[in-house]
C-alpha positions in Angstrom: 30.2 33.0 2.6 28.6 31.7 -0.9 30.8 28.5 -0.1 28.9 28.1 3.0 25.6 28.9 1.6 26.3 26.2 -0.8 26.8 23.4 1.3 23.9 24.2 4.0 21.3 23.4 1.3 23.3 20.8 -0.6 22.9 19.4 3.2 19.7 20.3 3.8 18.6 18.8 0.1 20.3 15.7 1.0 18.6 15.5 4.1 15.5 16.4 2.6 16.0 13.3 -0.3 16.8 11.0 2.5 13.4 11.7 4.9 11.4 11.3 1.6 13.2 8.1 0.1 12.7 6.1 4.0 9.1 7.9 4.3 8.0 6.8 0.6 9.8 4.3 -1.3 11.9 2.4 1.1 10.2 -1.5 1.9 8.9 -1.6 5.5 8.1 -4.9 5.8 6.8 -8.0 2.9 4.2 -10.2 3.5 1.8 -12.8 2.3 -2.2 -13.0 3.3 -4.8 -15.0 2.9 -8.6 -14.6 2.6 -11.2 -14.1 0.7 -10.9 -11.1 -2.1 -14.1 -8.6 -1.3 -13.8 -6.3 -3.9 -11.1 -4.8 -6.1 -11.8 -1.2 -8.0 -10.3 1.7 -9.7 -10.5 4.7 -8.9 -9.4 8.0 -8.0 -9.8 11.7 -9.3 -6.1 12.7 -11.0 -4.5 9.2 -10.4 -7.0 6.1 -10.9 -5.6 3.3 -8.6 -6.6 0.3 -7.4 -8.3 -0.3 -3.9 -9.2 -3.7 -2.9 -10.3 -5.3 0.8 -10.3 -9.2 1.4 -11.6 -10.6 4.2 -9.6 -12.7 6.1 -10.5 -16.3 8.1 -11.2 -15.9 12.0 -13.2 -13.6 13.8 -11.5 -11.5 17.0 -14.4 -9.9 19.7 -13.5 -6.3 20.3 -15.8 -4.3 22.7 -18.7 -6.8 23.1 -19.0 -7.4 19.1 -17.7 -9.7 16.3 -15.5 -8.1 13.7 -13.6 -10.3 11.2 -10.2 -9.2 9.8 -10.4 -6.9 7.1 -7.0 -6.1 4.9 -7.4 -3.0 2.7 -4.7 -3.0 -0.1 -3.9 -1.6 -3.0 -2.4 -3.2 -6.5 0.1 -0.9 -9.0 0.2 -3.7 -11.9 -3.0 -3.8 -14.0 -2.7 -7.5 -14.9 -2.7 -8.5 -11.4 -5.8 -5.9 -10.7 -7.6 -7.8 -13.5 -6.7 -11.0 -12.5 -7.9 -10.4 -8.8 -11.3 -8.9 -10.5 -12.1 -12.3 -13.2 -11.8 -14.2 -9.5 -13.6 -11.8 -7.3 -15.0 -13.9 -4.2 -12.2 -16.2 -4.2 -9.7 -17.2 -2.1 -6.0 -15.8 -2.4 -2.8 -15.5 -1.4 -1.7 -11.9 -1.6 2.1 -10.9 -1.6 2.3 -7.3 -0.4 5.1 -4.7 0.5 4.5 -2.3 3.2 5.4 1.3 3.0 5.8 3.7 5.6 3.7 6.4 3.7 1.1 5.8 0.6 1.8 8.2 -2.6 -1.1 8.9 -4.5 0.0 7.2 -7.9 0.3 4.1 -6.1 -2.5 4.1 -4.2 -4.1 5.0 -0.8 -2.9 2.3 1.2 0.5 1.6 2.6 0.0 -2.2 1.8 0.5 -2.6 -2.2 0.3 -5.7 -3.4 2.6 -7.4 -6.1 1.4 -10.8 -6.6 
């Protein structure tokens, strides 16, 4: 009975890994976009990230109004964080890699950016 006991949660914790490696660490999809970089900040309460937005070229009508494309990100390497804030305003290309979930060390967006 033990035996069995045994291998339901060695199953179950295998399982378990599995859900939270494809939900959290496993690459969705990688990208490139261009715009221009809004802002780029640090923050948070227990883990300090950082969030940026850049606003991208074109505008798309949606209900009656003009909205332009807005891409919320977030960056894990400080040196890329501080080269993205000595060039605020700019235009850039931003490499991403889309997650299926965000994790709070890495930031609160699903799109983190790596160069």
């Amino acid at each position: 009975m033990r035996r069995y006991l045994w291998m339901i949660l060695f199953l179950l914790a295998l399982v378990a890994g599995g859900v939270v490696y494809f939900r959290y660490y496993w690459v969705f999809g990688t990208g490139v976009k261009a715009g221009e970089l809004n802002y780029l900040v640090q923050k948070g309460v227990l883990f300090k990230t950082y969030e940026g937005k850049m606003v991208q070229t074109g505008i798309r009508s949606q209900g009656g109004s003009l909205q332009s494309f807005e891409f919320l990100f977030s960056v894990e390497d400080p040196v890329i964080a501080r080269q993205l804030m000595e060039h605020s305003g700019n235009q850039f290309n931003l490499r991403y890699k889309e997650y299926v979930g965000a994790l709070p060390w890495r930031g609160m967006s699903v799109y983190v950016v790596d160069s």
